[in-house]
C-alpha positions as CSV (number, residue, x, y, z in Angstrom):
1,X,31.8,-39.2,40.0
2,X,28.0,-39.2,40.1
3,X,27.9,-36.5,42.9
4,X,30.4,-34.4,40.8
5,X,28.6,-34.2,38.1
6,X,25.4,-33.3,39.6
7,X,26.9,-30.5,41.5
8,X,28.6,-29.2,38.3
9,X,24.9,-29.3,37.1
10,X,23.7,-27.9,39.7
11,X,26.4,-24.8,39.6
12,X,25.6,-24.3,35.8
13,X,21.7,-24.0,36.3
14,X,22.7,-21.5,39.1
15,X,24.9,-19.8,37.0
16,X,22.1,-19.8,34.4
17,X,19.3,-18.4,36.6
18,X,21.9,-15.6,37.8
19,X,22.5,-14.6,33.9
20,X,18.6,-15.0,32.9
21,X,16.7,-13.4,36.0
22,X,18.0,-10.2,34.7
23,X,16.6,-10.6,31.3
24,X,13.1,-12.1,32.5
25,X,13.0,-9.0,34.3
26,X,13.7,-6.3,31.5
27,X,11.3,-8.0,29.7
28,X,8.2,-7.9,32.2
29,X,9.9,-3.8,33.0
30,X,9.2,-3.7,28.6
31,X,5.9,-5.2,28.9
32,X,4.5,-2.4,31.5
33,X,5.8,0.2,29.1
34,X,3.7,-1.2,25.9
35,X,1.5,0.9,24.3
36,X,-1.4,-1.6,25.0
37,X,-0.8,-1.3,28.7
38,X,-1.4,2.1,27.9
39,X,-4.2,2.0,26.0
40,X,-6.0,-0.5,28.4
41,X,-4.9,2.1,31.3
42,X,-6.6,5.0,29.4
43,X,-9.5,2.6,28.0
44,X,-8.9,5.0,24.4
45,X,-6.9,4.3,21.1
46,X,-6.1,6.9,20.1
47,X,-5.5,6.6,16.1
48,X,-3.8,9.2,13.9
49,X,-5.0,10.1,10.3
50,X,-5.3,12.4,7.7
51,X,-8.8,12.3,6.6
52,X,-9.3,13.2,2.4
53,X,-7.8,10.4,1.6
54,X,-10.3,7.9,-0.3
55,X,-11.6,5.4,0.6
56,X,-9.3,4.7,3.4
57,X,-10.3,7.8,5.4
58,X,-12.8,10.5,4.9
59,X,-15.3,12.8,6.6
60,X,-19.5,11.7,5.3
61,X,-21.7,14.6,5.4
62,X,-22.8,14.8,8.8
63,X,-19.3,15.0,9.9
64,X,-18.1,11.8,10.8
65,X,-14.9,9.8,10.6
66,X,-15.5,6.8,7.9
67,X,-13.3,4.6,5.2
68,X,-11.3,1.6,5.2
69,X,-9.1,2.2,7.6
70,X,-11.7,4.2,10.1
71,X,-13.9,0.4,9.9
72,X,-10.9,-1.4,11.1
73,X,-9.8,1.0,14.1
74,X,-13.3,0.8,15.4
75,X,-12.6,-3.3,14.7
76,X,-9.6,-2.9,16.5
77,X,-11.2,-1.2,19.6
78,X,-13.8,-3.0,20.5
79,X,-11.1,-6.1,20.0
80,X,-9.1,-4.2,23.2
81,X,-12.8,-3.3,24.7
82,X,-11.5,0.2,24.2
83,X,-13.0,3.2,23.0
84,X,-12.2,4.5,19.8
85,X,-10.4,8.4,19.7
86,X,-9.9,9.6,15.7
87,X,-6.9,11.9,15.5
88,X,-7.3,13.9,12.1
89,X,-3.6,14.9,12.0
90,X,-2.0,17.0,8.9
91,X,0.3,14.2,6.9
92,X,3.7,16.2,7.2
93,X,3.4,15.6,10.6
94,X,1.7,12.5,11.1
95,X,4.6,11.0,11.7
96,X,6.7,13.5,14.2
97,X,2.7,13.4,16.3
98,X,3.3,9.9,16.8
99,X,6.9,10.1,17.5
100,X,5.7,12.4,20.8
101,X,2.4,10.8,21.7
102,X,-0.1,12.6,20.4
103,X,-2.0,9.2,19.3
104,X,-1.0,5.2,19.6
105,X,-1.1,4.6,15.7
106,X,-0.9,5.5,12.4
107,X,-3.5,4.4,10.4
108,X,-3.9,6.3,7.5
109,X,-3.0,4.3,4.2
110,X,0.6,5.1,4.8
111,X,3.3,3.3,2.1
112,X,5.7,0.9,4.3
113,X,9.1,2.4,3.0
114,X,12.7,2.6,4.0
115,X,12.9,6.2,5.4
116,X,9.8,5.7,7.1
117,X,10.7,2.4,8.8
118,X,14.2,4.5,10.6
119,X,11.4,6.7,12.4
120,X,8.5,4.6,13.3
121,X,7.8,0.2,13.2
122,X,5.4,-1.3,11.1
123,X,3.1,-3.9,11.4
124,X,2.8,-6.2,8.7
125,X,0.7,-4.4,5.2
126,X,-3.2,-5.2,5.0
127,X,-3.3,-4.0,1.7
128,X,-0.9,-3.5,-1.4
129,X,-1.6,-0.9,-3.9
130,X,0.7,1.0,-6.6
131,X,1.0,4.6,-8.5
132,X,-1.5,4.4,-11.5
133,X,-2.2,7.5,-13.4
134,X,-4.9,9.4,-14.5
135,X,-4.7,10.9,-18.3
136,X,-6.4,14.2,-19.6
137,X,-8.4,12.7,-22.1
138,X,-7.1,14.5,-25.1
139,X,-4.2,12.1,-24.3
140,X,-5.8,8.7,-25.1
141,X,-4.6,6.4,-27.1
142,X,-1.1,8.8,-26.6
143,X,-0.1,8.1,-23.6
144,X,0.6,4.3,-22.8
145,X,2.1,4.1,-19.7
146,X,4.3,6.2,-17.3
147,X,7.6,6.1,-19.5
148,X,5.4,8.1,-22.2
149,X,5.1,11.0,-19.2
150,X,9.1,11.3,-19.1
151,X,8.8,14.6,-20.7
152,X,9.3,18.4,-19.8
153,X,6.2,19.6,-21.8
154,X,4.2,17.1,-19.8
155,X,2.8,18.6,-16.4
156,X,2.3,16.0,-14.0
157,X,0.7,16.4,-10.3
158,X,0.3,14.4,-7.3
159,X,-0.2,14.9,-3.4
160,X,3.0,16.8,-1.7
161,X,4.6,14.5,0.5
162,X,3.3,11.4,-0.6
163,X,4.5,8.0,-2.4
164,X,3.0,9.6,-5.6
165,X,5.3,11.9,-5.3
166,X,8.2,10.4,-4.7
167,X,7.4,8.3,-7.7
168,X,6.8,11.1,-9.9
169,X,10.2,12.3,-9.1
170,X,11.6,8.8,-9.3
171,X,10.4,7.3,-12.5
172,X,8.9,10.7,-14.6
173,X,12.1,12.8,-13.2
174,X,12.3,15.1,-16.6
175,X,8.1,15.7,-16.1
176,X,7.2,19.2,-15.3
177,X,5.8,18.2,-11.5
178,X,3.1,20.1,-9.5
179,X,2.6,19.0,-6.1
180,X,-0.8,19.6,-4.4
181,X,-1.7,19.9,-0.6
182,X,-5.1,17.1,-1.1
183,X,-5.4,14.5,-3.8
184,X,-8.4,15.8,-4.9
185,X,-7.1,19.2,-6.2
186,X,-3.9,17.1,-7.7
187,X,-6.7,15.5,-10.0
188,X,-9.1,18.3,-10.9
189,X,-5.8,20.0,-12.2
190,X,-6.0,17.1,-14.7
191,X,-9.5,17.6,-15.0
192,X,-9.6,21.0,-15.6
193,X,-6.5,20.7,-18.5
194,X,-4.3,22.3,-16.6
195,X,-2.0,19.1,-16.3
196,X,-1.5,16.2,-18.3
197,X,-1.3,13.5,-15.4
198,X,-2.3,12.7,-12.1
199,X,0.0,10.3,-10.1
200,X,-1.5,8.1,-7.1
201,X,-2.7,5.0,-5.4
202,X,-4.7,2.7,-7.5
203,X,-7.7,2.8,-4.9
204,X,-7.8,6.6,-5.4
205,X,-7.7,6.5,-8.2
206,X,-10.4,3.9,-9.0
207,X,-12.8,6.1,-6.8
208,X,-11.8,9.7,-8.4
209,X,-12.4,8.0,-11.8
210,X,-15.4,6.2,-11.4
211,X,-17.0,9.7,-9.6
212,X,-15.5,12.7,-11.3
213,X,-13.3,11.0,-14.3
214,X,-16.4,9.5,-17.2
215,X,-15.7,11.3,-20.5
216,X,-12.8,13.7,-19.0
217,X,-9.9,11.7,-17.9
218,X,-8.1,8.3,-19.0
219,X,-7.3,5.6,-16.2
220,X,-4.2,3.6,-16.7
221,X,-4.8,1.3,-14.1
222,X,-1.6,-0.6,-13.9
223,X,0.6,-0.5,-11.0
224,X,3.7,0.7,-11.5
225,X,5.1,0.6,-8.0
226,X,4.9,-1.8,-5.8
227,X,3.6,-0.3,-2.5
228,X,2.1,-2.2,0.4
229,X,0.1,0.0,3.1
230,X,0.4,-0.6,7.4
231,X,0.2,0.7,10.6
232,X,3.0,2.7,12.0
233,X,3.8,2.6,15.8
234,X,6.3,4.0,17.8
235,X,10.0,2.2,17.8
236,X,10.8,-0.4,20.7
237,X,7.3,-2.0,21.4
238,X,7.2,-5.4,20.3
239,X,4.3,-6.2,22.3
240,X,2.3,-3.6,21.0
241,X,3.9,-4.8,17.5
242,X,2.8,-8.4,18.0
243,X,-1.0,-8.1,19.3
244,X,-1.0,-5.8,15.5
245,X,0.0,-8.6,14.2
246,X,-2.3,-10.9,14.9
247,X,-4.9,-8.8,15.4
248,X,-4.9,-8.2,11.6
249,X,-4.5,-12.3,11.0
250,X,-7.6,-12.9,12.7
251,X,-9.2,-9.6,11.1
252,X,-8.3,-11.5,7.8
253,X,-9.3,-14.8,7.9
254,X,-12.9,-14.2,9.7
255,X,-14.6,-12.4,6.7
256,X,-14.7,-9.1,8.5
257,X,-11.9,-7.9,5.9
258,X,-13.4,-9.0,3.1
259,X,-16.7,-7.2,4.0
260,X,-14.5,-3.8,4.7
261,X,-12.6,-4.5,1.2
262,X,-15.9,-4.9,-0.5
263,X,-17.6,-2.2,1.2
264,X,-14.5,0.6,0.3
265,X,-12.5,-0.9,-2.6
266,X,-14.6,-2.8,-4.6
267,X,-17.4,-0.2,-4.5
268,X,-18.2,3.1,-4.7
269,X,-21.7,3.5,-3.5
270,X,-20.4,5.1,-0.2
271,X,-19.3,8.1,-2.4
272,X,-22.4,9.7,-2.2
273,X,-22.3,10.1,1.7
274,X,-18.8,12.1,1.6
275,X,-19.7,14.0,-1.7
């Protein structure tokens, strides 16, 4: 009975091995294929962005590539012991230029949604931010919130393309709505009271106001979306997905975020470099 059961054993394990070699193989085949094979191969990463976008990603006066999200793809290159390639890429096809491999990643402050998440993968947010508005100022004291905005004779602007945008349309639907190629000519619209409202990120926001808004505009700095930020790869790299991952877990808890929040978010004395 003993030697029956060890050769049933036996024939199971076999059986096993025959099932599972397969497998173990696919996965070594899906391994080759990751993107960070890649980028070690090429000894580049190659990261796609729309610069104009403060803080997260901007040109300074002498023509370089800086923000938030420019510190941490350098961060993120010298992790691989890569050099770092910037990939200034319109939005509307930031997305379809990844898709076809015209850079590794997206990072360019781009809102983890639904639609987005059927084209490309994310890795998990860095940040969160939210639509907050900026008021002409003859509106103060008016205007309380977005609700007050819900209203044909107001004209509202944001970014075309963009989360603002989509919230406009969303939660301000009867709004007359203005979209804008750049952020910044969205809010001068304001400024220039030929709109009531800008719509956009809080960090934007914060960094338009505290520059270009004093004695002209009204911040209502209240979130009302909730929106967190990631990278976007390409679908069917969990490898690639994974490194992200804790690549931006270790970028978290070692201070070097906190330096990059401080340094982009919390203040704005970098402005006077891309001005």
């Amino acid at each position: 009975m003993k030697r029956l059961l060890t050769i049933k054993w036996f024939a199971l394990f076999t059986l096993l091995l025959c099932i599972s070699a397969p497998v173990f193989a696919a996965d070594i085949e899906l391994a080759k294929k990751s993107t960070v094979e890649k980028i070690l191969q090429r000894g580049e990463l190659r990261v796609g962005f729309e610069a104009g976008y403060m803080p997260f990603e901007m040109t300074d006066k002498k023509g370089r590539f800086v923000g938030f999200d420019i510190d941490m793809a350098m961060e993120m290159a010298k992790a691989m012991g890569v050099k770092f390639v910037p990939v200034n890429t319109a939005w509307d096809g930031i997305i379809p230029s990844l898709i076809t491999d015209k850079f590794d990643i997206i990072m360019s402050g781009m809102t983890v949604t639904q639609s987005r998440n059927l084209k490309v993968n994310f890795a998990d947010p860095y940040i969160i931010v939210g639509q907050t508005i900026l008021l002409n100022k003859k509106h103060e004291g008016k205007i309380k919130s977005y609700k007050d905005l819900n209203n044909p004779k107001f004209i509202v602007t944001s970014k075309l393309g963009t989360t603002g945008e989509e919230a406009v349309k969303k939660h301000i639907q009867k709004c007359t709505y203005k979209s804008f190629e750049t952020e910044t000519e969205a809010a001068l619209e304001v400024v220039a009271g030929k709109a009531d409202a800008y719509v956009y990120d809080k960090p934007n926001c914060v960094v338009f106001m505290a520059e270009q808004g004093a004695d002209k505009l009204v911040f209502l700095d209240e979130p009302f979306t909730y929106e967190p930020l990631a990278w976007a790869i390409q679908k069917g790299d969990p490898d690639f997905l994974n490194w992200l991952n804790n690549f931006l877990r270790q970028y978290k808890n070692d201070g070097r975020y906190e330096n990059t929040y401080n340094k982009w978010i919390l203040s704005t004395d970098w402005y006077r470099n891309v001005k």
